[in-house]
Biopython code that builds the backbone (N, CA, C, O; Angstrom):
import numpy as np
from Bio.PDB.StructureBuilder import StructureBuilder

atoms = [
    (1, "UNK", "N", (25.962, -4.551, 11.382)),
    (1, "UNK", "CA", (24.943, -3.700, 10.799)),
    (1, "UNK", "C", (23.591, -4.419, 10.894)),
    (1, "UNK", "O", (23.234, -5.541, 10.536)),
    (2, "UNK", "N", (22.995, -3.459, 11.459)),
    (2, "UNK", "CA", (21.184, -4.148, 11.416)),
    (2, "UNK", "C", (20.772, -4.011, 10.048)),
    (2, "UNK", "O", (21.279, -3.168, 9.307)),
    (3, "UNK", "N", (19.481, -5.153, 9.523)),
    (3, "UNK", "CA", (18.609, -4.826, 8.631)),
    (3, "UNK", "C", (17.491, -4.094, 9.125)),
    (3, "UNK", "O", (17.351, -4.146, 10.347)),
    (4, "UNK", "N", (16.436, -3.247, 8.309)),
    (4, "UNK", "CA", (15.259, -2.829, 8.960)),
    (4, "UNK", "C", (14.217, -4.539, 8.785)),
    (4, "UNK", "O", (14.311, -5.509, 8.034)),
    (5, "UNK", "N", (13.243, -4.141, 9.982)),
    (5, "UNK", "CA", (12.307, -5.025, 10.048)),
    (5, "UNK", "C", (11.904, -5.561, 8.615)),
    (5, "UNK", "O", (12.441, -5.109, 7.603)),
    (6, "UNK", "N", (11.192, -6.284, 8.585)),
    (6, "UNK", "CA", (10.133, -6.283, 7.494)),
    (6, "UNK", "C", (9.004, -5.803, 7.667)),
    (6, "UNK", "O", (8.437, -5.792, 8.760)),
    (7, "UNK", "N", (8.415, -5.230, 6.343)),
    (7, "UNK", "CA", (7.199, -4.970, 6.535)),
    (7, "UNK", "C", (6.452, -5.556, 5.242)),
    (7, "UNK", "O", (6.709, -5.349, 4.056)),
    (8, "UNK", "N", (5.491, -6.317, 5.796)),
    (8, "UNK", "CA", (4.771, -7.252, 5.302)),
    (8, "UNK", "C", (3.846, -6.405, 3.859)),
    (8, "UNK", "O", (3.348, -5.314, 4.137)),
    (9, "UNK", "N", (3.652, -6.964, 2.329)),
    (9, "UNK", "CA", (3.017, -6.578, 1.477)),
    (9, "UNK", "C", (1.572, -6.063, 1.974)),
    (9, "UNK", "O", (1.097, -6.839, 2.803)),
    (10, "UNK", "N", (0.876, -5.126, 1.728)),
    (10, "UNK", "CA", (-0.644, -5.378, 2.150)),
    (10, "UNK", "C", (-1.830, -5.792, 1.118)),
    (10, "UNK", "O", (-3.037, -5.553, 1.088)),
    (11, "UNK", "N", (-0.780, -6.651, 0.137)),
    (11, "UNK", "CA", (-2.160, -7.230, -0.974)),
    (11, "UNK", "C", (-2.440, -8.345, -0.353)),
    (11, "UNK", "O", (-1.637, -9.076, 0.227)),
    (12, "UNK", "N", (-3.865, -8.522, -0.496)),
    (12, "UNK", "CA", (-4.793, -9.396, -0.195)),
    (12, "UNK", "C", (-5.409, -10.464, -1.720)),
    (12, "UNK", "O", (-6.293, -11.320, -1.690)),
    (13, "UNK", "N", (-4.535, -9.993, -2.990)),
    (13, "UNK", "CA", (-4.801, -10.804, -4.004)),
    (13, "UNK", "C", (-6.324, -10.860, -4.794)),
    (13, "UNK", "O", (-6.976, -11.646, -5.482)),
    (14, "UNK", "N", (-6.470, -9.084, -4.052)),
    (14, "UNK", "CA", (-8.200, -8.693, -4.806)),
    (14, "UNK", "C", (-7.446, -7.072, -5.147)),
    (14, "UNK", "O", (-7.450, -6.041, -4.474)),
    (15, "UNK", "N", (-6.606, -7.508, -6.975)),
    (15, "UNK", "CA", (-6.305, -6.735, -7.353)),
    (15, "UNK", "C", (-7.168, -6.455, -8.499)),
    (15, "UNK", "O", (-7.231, -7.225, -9.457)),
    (16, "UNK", "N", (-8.000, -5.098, -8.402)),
    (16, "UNK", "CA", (-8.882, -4.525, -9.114)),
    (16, "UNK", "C", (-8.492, -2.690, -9.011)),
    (16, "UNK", "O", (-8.663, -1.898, -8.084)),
    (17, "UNK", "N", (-8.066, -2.551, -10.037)),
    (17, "UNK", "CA", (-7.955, -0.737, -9.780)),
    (17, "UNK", "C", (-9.404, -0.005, -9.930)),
    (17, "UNK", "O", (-10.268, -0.159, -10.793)),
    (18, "UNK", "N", (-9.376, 0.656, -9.041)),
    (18, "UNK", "CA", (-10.326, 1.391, -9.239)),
    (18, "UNK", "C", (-10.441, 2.886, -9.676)),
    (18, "UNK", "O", (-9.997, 3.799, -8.979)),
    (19, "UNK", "N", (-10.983, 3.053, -10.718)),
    (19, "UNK", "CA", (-10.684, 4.029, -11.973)),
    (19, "UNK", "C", (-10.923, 5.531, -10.990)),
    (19, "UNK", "O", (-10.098, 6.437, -10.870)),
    (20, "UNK", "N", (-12.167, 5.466, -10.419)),
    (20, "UNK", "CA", (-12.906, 6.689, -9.835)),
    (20, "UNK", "C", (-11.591, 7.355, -8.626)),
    (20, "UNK", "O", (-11.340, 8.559, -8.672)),
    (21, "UNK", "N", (-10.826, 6.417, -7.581)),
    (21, "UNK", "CA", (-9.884, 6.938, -6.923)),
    (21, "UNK", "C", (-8.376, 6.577, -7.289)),
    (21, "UNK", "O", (-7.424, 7.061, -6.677)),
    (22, "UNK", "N", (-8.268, 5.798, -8.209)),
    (22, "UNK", "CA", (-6.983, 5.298, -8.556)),
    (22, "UNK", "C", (-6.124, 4.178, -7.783)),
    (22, "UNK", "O", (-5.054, 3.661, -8.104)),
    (23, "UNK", "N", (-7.098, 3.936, -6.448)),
    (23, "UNK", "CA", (-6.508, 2.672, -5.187)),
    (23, "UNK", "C", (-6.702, 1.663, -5.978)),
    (23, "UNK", "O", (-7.464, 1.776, -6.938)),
    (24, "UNK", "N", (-5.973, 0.380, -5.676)),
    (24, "UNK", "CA", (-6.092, -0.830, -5.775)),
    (24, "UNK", "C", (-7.492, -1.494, -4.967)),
    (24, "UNK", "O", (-7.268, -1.929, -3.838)),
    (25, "UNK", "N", (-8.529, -1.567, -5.342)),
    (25, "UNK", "CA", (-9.682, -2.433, -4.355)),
    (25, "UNK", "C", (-9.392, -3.462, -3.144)),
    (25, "UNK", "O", (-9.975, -3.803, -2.115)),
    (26, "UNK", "N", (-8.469, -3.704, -3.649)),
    (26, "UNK", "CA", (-7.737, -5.047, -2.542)),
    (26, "UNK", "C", (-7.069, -4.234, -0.871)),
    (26, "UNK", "O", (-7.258, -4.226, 0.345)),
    (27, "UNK", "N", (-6.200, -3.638, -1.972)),
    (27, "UNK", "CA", (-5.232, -3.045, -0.588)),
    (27, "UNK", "C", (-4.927, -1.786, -0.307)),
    (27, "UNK", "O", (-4.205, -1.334, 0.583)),
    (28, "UNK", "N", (-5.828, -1.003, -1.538)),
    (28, "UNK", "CA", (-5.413, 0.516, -1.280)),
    (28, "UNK", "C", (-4.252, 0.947, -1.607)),
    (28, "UNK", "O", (-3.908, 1.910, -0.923)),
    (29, "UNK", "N", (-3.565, 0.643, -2.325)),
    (29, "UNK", "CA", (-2.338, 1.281, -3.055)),
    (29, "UNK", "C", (-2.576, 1.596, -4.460)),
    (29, "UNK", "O", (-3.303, 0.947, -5.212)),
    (30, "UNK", "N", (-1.556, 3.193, -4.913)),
    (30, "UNK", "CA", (-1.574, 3.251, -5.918)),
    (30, "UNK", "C", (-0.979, 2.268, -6.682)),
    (30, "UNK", "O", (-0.393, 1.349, -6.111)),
    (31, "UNK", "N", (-1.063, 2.342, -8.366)),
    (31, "UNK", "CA", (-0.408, 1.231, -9.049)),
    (31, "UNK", "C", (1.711, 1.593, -9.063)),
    (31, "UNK", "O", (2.595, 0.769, -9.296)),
    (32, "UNK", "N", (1.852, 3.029, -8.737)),
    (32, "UNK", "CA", (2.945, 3.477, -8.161)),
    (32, "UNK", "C", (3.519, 2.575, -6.889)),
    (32, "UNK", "O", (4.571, 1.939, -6.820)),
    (33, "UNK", "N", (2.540, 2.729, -5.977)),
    (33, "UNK", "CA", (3.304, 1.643, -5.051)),
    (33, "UNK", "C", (3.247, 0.484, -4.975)),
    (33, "UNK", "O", (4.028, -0.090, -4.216)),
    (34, "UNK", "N", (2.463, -0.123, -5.608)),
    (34, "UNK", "CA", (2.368, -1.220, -5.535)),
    (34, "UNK", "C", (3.680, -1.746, -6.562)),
    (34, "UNK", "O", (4.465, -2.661, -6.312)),
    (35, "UNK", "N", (3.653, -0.920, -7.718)),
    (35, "UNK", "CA", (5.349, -1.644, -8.492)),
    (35, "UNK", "C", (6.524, -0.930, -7.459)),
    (35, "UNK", "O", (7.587, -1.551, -7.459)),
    (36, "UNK", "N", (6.499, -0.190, -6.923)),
    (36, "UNK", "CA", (7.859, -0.348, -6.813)),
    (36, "UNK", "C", (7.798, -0.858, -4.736)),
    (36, "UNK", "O", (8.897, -0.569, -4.265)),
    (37, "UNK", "N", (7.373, -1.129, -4.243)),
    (37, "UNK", "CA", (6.792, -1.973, -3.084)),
    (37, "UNK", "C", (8.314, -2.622, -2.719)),
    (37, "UNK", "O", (8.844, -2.517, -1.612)),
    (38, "UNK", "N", (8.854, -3.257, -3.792)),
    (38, "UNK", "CA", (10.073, -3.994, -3.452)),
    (38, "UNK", "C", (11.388, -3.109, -3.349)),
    (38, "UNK", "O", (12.445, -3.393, -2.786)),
    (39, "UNK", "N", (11.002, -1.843, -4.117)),
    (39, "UNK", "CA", (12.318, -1.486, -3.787)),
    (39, "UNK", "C", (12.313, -0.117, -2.531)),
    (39, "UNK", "O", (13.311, 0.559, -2.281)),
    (40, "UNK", "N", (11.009, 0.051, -1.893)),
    (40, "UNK", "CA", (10.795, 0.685, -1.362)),
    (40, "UNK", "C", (11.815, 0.628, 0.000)),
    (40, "UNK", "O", (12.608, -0.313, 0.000)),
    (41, "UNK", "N", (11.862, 1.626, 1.243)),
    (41, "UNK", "CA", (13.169, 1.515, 2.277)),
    (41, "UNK", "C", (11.784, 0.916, 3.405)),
    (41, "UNK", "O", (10.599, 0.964, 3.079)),
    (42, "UNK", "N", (12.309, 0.362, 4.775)),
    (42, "UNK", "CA", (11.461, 0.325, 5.211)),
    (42, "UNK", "C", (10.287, 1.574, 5.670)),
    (42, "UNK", "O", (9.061, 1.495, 5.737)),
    (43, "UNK", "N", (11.146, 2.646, 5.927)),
    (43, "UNK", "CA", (10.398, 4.045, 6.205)),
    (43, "UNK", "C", (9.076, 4.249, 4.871)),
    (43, "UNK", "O", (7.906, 4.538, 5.124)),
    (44, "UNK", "N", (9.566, 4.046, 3.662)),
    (44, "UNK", "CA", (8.794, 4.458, 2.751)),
    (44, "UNK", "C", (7.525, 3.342, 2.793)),
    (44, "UNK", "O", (6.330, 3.625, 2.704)),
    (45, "UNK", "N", (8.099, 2.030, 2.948)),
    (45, "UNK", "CA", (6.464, 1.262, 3.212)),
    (45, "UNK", "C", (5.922, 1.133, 4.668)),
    (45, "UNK", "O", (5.269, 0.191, 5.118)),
    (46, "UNK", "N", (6.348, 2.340, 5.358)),
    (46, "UNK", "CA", (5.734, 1.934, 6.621)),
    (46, "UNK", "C", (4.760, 3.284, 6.709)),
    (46, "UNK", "O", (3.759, 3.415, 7.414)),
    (47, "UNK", "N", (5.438, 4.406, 5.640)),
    (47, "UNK", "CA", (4.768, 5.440, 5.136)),
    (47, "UNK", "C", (3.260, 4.358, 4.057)),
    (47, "UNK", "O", (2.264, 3.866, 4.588)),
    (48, "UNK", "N", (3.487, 4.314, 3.061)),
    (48, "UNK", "CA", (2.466, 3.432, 2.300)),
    (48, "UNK", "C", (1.272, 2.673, 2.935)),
    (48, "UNK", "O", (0.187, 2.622, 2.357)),
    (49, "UNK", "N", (1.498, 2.073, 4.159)),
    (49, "UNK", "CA", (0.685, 1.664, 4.958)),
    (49, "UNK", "C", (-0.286, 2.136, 5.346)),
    (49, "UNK", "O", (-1.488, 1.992, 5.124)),
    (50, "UNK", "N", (0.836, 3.247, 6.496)),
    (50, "UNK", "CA", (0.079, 4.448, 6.809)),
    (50, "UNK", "C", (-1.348, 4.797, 5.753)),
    (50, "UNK", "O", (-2.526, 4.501, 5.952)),
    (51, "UNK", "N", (-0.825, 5.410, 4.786)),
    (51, "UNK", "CA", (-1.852, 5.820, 3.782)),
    (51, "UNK", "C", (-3.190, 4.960, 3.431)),
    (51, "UNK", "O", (-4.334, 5.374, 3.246)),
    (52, "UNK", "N", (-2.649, 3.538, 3.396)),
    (52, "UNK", "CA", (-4.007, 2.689, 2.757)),
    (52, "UNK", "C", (-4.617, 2.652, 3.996)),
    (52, "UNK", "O", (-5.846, 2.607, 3.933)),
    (53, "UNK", "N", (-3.959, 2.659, 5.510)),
    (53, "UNK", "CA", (-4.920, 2.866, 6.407)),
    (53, "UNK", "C", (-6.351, 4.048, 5.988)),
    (53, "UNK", "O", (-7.575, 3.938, 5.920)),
    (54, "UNK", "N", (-5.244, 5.256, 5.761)),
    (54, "UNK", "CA", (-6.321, 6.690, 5.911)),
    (54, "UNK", "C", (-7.241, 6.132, 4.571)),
    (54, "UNK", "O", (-8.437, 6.400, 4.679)),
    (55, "UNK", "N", (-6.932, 5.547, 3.583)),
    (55, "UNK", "CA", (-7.508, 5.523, 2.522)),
    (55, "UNK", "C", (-8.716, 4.816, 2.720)),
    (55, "UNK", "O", (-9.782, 5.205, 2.243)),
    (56, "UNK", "N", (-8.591, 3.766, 3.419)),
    (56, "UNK", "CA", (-9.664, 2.209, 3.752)),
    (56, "UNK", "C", (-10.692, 2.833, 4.568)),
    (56, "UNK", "O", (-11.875, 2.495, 4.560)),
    (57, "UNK", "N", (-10.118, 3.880, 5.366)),
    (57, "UNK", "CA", (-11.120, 4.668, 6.437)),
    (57, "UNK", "C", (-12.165, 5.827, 5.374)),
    (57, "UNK", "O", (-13.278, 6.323, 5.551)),
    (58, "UNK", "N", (-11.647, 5.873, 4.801)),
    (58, "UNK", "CA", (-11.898, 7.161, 4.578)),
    (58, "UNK", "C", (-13.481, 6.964, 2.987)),
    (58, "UNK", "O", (-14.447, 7.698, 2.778)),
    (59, "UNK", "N", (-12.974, 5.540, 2.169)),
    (59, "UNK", "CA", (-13.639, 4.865, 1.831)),
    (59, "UNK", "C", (-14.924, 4.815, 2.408)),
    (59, "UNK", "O", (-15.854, 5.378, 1.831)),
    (60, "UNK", "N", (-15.138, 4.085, 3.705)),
    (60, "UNK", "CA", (-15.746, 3.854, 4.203)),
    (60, "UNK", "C", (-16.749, 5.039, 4.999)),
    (60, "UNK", "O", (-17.800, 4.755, 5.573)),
    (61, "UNK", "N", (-16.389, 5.894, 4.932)),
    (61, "UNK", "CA", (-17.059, 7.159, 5.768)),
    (61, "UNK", "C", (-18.459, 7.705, 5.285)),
    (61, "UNK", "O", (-18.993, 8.643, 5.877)),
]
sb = StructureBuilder()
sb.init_structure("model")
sb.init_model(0)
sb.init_chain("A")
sb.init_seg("    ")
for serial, (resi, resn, name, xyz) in enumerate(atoms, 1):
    if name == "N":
        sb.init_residue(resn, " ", resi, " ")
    sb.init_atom(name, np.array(xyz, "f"), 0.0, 1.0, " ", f" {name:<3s}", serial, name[0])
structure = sb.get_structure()
């Protein structure tokens, strides 16, 4: 039986929530994913990713 890959945390250890969108300042996760991060499948944090991508972009626009 295979394991799935890993997929690497995306905190950067600039954990600040930010009230106005509810992201983490650091890494763009809700405080939802960010607790449960560990028990997530790999699909679900490769989904999560995904998101703080659109989120970091979208920030920025």
């Amino acid at each position: 039986m295979f394991e799935d890959p890993v997929v690497e945390s995306p905190c950067i250890n600039v954990c600040s929530m930010n009230n106005a969108t509810g992201y983490c300042q650091g890494c763009y996760r809700t405080i939802e994913e960010i607790q449960s991060w560990w028990d997530y499948t790999f699909n679900q944090k490769a989904d999560v990713i995904n998101k703080t991508w659109a989120r970091q972009e979208a920030a920025f626009d």
